[in-house]
C-alpha positions in Angstrom: 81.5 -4.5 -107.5 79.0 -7.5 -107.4 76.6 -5.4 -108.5 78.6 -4.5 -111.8 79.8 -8.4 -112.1 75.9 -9.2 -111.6 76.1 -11.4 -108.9 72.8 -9.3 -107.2 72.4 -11.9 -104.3 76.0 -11.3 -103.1 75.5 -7.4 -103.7 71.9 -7.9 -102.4 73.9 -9.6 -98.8 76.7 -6.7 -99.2 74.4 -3.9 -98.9 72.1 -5.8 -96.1 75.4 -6.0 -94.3 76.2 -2.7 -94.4 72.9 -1.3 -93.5 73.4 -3.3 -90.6 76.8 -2.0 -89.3 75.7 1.6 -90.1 72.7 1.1 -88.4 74.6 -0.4 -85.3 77.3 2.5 -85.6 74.4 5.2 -86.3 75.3 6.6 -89.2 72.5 7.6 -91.1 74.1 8.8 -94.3 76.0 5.1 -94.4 72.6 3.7 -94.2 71.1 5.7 -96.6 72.9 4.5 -99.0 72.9 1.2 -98.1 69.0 1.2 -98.5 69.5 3.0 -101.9 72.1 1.0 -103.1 69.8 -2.5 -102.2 67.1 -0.4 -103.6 69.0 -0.4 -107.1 70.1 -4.1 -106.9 66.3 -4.7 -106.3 65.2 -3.1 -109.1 67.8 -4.8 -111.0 66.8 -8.1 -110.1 63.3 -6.7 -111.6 61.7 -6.2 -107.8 60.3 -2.8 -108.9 58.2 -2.8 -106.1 60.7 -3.5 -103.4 63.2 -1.4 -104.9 60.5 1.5 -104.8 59.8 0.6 -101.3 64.1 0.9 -100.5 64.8 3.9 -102.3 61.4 5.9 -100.9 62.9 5.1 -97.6 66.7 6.1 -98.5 65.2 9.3 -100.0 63.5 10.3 -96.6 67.3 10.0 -94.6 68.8 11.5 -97.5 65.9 14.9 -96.5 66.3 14.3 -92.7 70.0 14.8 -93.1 70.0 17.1 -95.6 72.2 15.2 -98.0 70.9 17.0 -101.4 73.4 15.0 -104.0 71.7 11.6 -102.2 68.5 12.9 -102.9 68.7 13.6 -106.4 70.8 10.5 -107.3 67.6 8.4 -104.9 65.1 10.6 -107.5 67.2 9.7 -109.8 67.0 6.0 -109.5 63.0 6.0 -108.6 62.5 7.9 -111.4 63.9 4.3 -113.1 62.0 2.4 -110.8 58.4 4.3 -112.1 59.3 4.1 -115.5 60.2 0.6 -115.6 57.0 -0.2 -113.9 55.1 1.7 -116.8 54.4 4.9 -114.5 55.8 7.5 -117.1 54.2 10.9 -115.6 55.6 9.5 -111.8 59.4 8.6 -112.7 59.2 12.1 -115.0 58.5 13.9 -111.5 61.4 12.4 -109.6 63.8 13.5 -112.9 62.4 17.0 -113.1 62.8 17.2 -109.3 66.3 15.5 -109.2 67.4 18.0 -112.4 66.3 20.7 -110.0 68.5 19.5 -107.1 71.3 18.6 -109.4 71.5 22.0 -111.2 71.0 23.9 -108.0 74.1 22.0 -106.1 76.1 21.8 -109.3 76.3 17.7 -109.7 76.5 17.6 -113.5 76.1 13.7 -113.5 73.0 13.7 -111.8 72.0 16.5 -113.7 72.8 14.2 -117.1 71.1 11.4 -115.5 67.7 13.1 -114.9 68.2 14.3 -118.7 68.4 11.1 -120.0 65.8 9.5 -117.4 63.7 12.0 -119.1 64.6 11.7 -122.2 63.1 7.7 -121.9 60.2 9.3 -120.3 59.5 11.7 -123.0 60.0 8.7 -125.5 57.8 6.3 -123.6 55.2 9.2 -123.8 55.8 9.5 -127.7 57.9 12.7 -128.2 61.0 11.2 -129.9 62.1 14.5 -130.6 62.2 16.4 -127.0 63.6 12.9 -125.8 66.6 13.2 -128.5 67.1 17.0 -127.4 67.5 15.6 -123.1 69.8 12.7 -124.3 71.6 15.4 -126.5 71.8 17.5 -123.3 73.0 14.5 -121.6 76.2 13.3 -123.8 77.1 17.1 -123.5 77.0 16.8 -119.7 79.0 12.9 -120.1 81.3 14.1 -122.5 82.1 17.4 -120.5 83.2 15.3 -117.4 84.5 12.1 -118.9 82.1 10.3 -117.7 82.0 6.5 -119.6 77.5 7.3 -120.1 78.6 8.8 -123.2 78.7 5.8 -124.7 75.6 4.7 -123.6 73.9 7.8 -124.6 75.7 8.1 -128.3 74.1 4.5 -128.8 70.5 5.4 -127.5 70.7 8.4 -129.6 71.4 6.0 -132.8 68.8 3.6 -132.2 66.3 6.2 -131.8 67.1 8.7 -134.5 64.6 10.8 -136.0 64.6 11.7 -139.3 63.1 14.3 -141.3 60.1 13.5 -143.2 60.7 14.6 -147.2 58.7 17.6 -147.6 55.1 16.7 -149.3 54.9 17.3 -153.0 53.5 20.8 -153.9 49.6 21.2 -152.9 49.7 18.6 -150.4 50.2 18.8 -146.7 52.2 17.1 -144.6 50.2 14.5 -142.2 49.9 14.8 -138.4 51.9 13.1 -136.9 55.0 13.2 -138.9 57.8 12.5 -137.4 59.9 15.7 -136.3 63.7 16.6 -137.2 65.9 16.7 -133.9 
């Protein structure tokens, strides 16, 4: 909840506190997401390095234990991480990887969140159109499971529309680099 409020050092101090009981108690799934959840307040807080560092670390219990819906939301969220540290091929990885994982154990919001990670990827990497089809795939997934992202996405998608060009006048070709219909 602090986290939502945006109070990050009081989530940053609930999540330490937590790790620490769970690792008392030695539960490893607890701490998990502990680490991931301080991972996200990290990055957050703009601590892209750190937060890399925590949610690297939450991924590897989330494989020892086998947890696969904590590894592709942990993908999910480094996949963030990379791209907000201007790694677009990296964070596109952990989405296509998380995608995998989400599809494969049917979690249809991680499976829209590695959509739309990739649709910012795709952006980033200048293909506005193949980013507007993975955000379209997205608000599908949102919509389908009343998930509140639908909001989010429907305003991305406006922001970053892309139109169709008007086609050239007769005997003339269109440029390169036009921009592409969705």
């Amino acid at each position: 909840m602090q986290r939502l409020t945006g109070d990050y050092t009081a989530a940053a101090a609930s999540q330490q506190q937590a790790l620490d009981i769970s690792r008392d108690l030695g539960h490893r799934r607890v701490q998990a997401t502990a680490i991931g959840n301080l991972g996200e307040v990290q990055m957050l807080t703009g601590n892209y390095s750190a937060a890399a560092t925590s949610l690297t670390q939450a991924l590897g219990m989330y494989c020892d234990i086998g947890d696969r819906g904590g590894q592709a939301s942990v993908l999910n969220s480094l996949g963030e991480v990379l791209s907000l540290s201007g790694d677009s091929q990296q964070a596109r990885d952990h989405h296509v990887r998380a995608l995998a994982i989400a599809r494969e154990i049917s979690t249809p919001v991680e499976e829209a969140h590695a959509l739309e990670g990739l649709g910012h990827c795709l952006l980033r990497d200048g293909h506005p159109g193949a980013a507007a089809a993975h955000w379209q795939q997205a608000l599908a997934i949102y919509q389908r499971i009343g998930a509140p992202d639908a909001r989010r996405i429907q305003e991305t998608l406006r922001q970053h529309r892309i139109t169709t060009a008007p086609p050239p006048p007769s005997g003339e070709s269109r440029q390169s680099g036009a921009p592409t219909a969705l």
